[in-house]
Each structure stands twice: as structure tokens, then as C-alpha cells.
RODO-2510 file (C-alpha; in nm, 4 decimals, decimal comma):
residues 261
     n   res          X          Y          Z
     1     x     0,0000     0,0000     0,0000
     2     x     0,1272     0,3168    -0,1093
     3     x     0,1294     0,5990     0,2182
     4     x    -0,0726     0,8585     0,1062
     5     x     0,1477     1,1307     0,2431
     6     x     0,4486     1,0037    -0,0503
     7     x     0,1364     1,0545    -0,2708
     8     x     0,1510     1,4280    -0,2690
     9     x     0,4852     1,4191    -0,2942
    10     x     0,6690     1,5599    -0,6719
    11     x     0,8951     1,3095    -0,8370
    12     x     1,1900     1,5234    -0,7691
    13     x     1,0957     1,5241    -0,3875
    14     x     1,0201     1,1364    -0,3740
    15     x     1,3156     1,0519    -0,5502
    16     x     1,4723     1,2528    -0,2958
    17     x     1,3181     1,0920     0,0336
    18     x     1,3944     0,7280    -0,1463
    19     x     1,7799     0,8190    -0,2076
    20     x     1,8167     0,8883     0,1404
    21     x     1,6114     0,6061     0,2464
    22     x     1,8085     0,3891     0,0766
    23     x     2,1523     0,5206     0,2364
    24     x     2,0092     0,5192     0,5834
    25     x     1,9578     0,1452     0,5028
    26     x     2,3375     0,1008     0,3353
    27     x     2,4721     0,2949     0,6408
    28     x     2,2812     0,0029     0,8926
    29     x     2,3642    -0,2738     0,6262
    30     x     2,7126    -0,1797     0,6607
    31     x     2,7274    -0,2061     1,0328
    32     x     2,5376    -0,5121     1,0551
    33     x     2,8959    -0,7652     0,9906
    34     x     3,0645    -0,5336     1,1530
    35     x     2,8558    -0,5828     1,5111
    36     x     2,8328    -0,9750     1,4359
    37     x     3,2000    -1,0373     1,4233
    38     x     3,2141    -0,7651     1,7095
    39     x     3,0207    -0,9755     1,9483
    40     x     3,1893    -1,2937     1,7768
    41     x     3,5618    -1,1652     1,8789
    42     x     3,4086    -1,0026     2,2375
    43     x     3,2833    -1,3275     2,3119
    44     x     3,6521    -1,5082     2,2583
    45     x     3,8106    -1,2120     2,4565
    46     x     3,9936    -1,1316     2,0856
    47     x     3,9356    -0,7908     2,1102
    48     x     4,2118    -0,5087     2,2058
    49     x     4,1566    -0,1204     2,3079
    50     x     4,3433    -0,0088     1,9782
    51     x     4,0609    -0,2038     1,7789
    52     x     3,7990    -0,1453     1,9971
    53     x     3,8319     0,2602     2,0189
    54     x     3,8433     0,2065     1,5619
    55     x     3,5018     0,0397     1,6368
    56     x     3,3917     0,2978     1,8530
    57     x     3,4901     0,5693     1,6534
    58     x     3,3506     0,4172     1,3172
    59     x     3,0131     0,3481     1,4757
    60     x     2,9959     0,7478     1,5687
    61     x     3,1099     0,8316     1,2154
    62     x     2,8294     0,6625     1,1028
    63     x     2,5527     0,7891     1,3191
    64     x     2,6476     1,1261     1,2469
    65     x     2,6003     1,0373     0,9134
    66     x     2,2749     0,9256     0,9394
    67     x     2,1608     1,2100     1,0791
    68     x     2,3203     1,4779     0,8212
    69     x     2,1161     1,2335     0,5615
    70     x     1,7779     1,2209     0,7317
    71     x     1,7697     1,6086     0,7283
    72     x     1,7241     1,6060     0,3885
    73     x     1,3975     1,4749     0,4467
    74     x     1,0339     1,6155     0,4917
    75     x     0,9825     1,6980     0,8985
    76     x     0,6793     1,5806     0,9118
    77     x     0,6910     1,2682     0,8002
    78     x     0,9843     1,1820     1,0399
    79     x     0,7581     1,2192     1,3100
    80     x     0,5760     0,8634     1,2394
    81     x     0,7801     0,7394     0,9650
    82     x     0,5986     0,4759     0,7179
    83     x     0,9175     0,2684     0,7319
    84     x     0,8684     0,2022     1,0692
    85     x     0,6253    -0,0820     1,2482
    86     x     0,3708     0,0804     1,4907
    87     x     0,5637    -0,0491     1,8060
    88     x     0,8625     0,1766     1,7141
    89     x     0,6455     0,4571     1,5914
    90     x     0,4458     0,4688     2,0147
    91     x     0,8072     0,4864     2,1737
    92     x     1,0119     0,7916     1,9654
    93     x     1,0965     1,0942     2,1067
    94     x     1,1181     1,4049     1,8802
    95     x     1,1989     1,1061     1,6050
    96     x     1,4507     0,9021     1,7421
    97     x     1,5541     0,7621     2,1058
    98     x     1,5713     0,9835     2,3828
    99     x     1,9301     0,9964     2,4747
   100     x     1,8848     0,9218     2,8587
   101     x     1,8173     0,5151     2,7790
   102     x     2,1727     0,5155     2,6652
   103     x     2,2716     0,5902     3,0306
   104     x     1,9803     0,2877     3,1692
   105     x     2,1108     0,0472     2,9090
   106     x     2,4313     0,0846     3,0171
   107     x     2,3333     0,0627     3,3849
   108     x     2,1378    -0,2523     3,3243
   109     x     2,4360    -0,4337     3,1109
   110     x     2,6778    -0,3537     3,4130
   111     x     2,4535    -0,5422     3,7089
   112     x     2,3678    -0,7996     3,4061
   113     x     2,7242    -0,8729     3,3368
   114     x     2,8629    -0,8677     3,7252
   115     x     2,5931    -1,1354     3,7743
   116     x     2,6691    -1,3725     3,4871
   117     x     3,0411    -1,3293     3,5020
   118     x     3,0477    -1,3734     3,9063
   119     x     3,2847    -1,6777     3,8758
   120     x     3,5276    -1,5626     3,6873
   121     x     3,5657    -1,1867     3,8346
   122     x     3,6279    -1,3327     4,1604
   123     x     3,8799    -1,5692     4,0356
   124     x     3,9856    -1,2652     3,8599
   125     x     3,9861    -1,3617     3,5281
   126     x     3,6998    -1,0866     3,4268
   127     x     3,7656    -0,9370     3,0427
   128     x     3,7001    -0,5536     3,1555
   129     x     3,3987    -0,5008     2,9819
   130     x     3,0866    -0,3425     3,2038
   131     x     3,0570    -0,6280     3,4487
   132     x     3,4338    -0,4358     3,5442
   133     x     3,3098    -0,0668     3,5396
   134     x     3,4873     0,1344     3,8311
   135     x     3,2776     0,3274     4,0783
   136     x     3,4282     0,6860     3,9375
   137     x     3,2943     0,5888     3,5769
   138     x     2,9600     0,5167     3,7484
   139     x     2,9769     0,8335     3,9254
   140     x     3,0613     1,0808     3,5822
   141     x     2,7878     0,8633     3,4301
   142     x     2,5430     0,9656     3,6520
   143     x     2,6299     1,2928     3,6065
   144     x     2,5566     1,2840     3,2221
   145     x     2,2352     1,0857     3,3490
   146     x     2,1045     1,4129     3,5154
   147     x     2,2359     1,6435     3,2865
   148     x     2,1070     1,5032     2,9770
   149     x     1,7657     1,4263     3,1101
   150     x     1,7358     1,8111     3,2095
   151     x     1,8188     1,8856     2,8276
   152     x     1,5405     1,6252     2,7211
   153     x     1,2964     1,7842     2,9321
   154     x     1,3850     2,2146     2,7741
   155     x     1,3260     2,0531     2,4426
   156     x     1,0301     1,8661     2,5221
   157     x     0,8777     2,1911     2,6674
   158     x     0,9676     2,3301     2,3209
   159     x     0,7886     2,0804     2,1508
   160     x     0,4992     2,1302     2,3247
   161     x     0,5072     2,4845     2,2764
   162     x     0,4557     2,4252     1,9011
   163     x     0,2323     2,1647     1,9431
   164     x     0,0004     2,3511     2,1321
   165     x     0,0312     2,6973     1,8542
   166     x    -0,2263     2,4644     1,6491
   167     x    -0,5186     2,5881     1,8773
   168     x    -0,3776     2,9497     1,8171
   169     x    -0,3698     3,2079     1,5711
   170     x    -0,3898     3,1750     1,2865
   171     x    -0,4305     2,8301     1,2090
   172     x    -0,7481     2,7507     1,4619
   173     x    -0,9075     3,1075     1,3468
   174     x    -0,8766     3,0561     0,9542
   175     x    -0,9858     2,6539     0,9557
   176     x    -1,2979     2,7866     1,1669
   177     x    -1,3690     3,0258     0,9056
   178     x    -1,3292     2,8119     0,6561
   179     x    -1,6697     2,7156     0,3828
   180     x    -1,4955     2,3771     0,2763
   181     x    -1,2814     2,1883     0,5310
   182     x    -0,9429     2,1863     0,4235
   183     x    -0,9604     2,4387     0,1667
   184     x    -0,5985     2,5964     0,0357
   185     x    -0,5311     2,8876     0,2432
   186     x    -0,1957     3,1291     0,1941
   187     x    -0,2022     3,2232     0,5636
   188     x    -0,2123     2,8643     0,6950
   189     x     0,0420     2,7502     0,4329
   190     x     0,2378     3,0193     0,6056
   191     x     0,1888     2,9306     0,9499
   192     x     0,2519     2,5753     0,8956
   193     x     0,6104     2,6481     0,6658
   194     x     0,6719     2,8509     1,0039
   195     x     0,5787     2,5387     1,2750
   196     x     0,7661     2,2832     1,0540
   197     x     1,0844     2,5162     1,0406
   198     x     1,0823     2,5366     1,4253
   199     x     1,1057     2,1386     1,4501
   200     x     1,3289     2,0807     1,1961
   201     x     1,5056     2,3531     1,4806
   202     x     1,3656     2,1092     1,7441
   203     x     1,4805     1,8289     1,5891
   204     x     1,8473     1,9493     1,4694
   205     x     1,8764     2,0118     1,8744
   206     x     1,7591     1,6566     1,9456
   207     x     2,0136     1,5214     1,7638
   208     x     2,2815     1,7172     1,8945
   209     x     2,1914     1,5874     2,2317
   210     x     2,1630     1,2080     2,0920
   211     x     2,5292     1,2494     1,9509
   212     x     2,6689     1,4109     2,2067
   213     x     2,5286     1,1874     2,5147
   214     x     2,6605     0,9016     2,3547
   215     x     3,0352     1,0351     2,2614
   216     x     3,0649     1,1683     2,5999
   217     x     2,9313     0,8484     2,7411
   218     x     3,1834     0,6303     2,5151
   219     x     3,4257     0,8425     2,6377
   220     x     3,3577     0,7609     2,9603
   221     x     3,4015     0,4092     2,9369
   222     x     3,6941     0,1980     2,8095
   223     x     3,7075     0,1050     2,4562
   224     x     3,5918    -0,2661     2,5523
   225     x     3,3251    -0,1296     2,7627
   226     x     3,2233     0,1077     2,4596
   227     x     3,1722    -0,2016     2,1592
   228     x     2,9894    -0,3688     2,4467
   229     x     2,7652    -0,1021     2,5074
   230     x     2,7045    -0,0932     2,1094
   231     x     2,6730    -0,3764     2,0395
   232     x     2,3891    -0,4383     2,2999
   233     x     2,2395    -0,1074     2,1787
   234     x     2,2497    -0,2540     1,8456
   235     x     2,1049    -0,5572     1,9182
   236     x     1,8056    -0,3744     2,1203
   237     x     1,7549    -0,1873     1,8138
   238     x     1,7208    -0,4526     1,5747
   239     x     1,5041    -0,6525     1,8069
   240     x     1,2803    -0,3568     1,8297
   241     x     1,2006    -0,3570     1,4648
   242     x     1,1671    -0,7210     1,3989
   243     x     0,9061    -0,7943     1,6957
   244     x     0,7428    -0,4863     1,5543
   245     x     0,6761    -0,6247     1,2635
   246     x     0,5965    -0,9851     1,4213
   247     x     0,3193    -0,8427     1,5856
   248     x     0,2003    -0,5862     1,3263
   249     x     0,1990    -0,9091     1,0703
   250     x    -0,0008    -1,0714     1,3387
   251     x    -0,2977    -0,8015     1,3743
   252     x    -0,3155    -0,7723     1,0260
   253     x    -0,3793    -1,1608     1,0497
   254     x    -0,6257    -1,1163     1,2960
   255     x    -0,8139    -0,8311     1,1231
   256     x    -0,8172    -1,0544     0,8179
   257     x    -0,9708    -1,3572     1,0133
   258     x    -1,2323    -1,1366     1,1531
   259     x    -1,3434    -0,9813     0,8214
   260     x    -1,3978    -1,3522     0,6505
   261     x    -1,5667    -1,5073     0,9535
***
């Protein structure tokens, strides 16, 4: 099914929005072997810093990447992307992950990895990955924990600032006035070039904050620690998306039955 909003789009524009599409893919594609010999070579203890911090800094290359290329692309539509399954489109914030997860993930993977590597850090034989993070990394982590959840919550407010400028002049005024719902109208073209403008703003800011949580939290840990923090982040990520589409494949299914019973 085609999404109507791609509909309206001209072929210049589409072929636009599918160019970058299709990078934003290539950029993921090309990190997928990457991560899979990653965690291969983690889980032999093969890995060394000097490889590690190439990962690290690769993986960052790339993410900035993808977000210089999805800028190209209509605001609006970023919002609740078609490309997405409806799980990932309820959890987004201003498009993407909120930054401050980075911080539980990493929490969660250090008490997951003390507990399942007990054995061998008391016989201290422990590979230094974040089952072996030191109480002063916790304590500068925390630290970026507070600060970047106060930044989450300014643009947030923003957000909602806009969000709430639909119910004002003159958008509310001129669709209230209006003979035929939806009719063309140069003021509300206007206002509405004006409120997408101030997210693309919203959103530059967002991912600013995205890319600069997670250097300064990579740069916080060791290089080990880092690729094992991405590559669980990866992982999360992927799962995301393919049990969103198990279950949106299974209410279609359902919907189906219950039209042909």
C-alpha cells in the first residue's frame, strides 16, 4: 500500500526521500557484519583497546552520518515514519531515542554482566567489559544521566510549545472560518512552513543531544566497555524492529480472520 502522504509528494521530492532512504539502510547494512563479528571476537576475549576505540569511533562516524542524511527529508513525516512498524512509531521521542536510555542500558548491562560473570571476576579472570566498570565511571555517568535528562525535558517543553500553537492564531481562526474543510489557504500555508521550520530547529537540537550523550558516554568508558555497550544497543535496536513487525503481521492476520468469519 502506497502511504498517502508520498502521494503528494513531486517526483523530484520522492526521488529525494527514497535516495536517502536507501543510504540510511546502506549505512545500517554496513554495520550489521561489523557488530556480528564484534560480538563474535568479544565473546573469545579477541578484542584489544586499539581495535575497539576504531570500532567505537567508526560506529559514531556513522551515526552522524545518518543524521546529516535524514535532514534532507520532509519533517513531518519523520515524526511517524511509514518505514517504521507501529511499536517503534508509540516509543520515539522528537523522532529518534531519547538519549537518557543510553545511560539505563548501560546501567542494566553492568549489574547484568557482574551477575553472569560472578565466577570468573572473583577468580579474577573478568575481560574488563561493564561487568568491570569502576565506581568513578559510574559516578561521571550519573552525572551525564542528570544532565542530559534536564536537556530532554527544555526541548520537550519546546515541543509542546509548538504543538500547542495549532489551537492558536492563525491556524485555529482561519480553519474555523473556513466554507470547505481543508480548503488551500496562503495564511495557513504560512503558518505551517513557520511550525515545521521550528522542529526541523527542534529536531536538529535533538540530535545534537543524541550524539553528544553518547560520545561523551563512550568516552567515559573503556574502549571494551564502549563495543559492548554498542553492540547491545544494536542488538536492542534490531530486536525492536523485527518484533514490531511480528506483531504488526499478526494483527493484520487477525483483522483478516475477523473480516472472513
Amino acid at each position: 500500500m502506497i502511504d498517502p502522504t508520498l502521494e503528494s509528494l513531486k517526483d523530484d521530492e520522492l526521488e529525494v526521500i527514497c535516495d536517502v532512504i536507501n543510504e540510511c539502510i546502506q549505512i545500517d547494512a554496513r554495520q550489521r557484519p561489523t557488530m556480528k563479528a564484534l560480538n563474535q571476537n568479544e565473546n573469545d576475549g579477541n578484542l584489544t583497546d586499539n581495535t575497539c576505540a576504531q570500532l567505537v569511533e567508526r560506529s559514531l562516524d556513522s551515526f552522524l552520518e545518518y543524521i546529516e542524511q535524514r535532514a534532507q527529508l520532509d519533517i513531518s513525516g519523520l515524526f511517524s515514519p511509514s518505514w517504521n512498524t507501529a511499536l517503534e512509531n508509540s516509543l520515539p521521542w522528537i523522532t529518534g531515542c531519547r538519549p537518557s536510555p543510553y545511560i539505563r542500558l548501560t546501567y542494566a548491562l553492568c549489574g547484568s554482566q557482574v551477575e553472569y560473570q560472578l565466577s570468573e571476576i572473583i577468580q579474577g579472570l573478568a575481560r574488563g567489559n561493564l561487568g568491570q566498570i569502576l565506581a568513578t565511571q559510574l559516578r561521571m555517568i550519573n552525572n551525564l544521566h542528570i544532565k542530559t535528562i534536564e536537556e530532554e525535558e527544555k526541548l520537550s517543553s519546546q515541543l509542546a510549545g509548538l504543538q500547542e500553537n495549532i489551537a492558536d492564531q492563525p491556524i485555529a481562526m482561519v480553519a474555523k472560518r473556513m466554507s470547505r474543510v481543508g480548503e488551500s489557504s496562503g495564511n495557513v500555508d504560512h503558518a505551517l512552513d513557520e511550525l515545521e521550520s521550528s522542529m526541523a530547529n527542534i529536531l536538529q537540537e535533538a540530535d545534537k543531544l543524541r550524539l553528544s550523550t553518547l560520545k561523551e558516554l563512550l568516552a567515559i568508558l573503556t574502549p571494551l566497555q564502549g563495543v559492548d555497550f554498542l553492540v547491545a544497543s544494536k542488538k536492542l535496536h534490531l530486536c525492536m524492529h523485527k518484533w514490531g513487525k511480528t506483531r504488526d503481521n499478526r494483527q493484520l492476520f487477525c483483522m483478516y480472520v475477523t473480516m472472513h468469519i
